[in-house]
C-alpha positions as CSV (number, residue, x, y, z in Angstrom):
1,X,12.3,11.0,7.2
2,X,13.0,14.4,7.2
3,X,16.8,13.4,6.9
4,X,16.4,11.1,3.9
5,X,18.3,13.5,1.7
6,X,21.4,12.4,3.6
7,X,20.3,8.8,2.6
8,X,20.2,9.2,-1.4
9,X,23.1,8.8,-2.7
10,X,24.0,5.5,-0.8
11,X,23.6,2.2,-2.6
12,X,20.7,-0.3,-1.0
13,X,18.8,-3.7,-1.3
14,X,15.5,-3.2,-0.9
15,X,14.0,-7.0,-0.2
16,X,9.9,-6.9,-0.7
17,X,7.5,-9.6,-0.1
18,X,4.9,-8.4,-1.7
19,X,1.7,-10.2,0.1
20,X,3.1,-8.0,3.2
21,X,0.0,-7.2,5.3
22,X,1.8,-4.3,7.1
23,X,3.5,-2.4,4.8
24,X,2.6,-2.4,1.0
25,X,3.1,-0.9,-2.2
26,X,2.7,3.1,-0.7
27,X,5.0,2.0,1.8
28,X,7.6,0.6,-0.6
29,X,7.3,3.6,-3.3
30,X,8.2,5.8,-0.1
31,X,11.3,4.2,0.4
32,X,12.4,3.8,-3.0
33,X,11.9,8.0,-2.9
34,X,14.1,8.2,-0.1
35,X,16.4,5.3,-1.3
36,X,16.6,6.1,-5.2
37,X,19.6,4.4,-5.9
38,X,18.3,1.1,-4.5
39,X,17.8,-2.1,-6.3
40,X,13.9,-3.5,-5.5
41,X,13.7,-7.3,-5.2
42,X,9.9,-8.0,-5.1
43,X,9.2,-11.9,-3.7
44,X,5.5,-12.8,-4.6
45,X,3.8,-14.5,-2.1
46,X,6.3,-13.9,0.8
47,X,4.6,-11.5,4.0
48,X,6.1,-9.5,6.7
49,X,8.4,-12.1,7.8
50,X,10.6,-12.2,4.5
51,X,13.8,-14.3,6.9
52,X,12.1,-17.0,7.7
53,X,9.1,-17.2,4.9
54,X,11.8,-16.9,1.6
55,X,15.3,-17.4,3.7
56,X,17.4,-18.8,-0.1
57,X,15.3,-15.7,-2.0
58,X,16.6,-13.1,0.6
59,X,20.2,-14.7,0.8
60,X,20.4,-14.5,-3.1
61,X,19.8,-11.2,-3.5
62,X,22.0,-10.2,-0.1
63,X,24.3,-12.4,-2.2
64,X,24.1,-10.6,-5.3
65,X,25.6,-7.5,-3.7
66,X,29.2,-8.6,-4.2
């Protein structure tokens, strides 16, 4: 974290499910601080395991990237 300066100006996917019980919306505000170019894709309704719960949600916005 104390690095994340280094990280900033590099282009990211940020993929969220946003009934995550692990990491929530704190945790996702903290990296879109350290990741401020990054474009958010929130999934509703999709937890921790974002892979195997929304596989064709991930994929289109890996997709997207092109």
């Amino acid at each position: 974290w104390a690095r994340r300066s280094a990280l900033a100006t590099l282009p990211a996917r940020i993929v969220w499910g946003e009934a995550d019980p692990t990491f929530g919306a704190p945790d996702l505000a903290r990296l879109v601080e350290a990741l401020p170019r990054a474009i958010v894709t929130k999934l509703p309704g999709v937890g921790h395991f974002t892979a195997e719960e929304a596989a064709p949600a991930l994929l289109d916005a890996v997709r997207s990237l092109r």
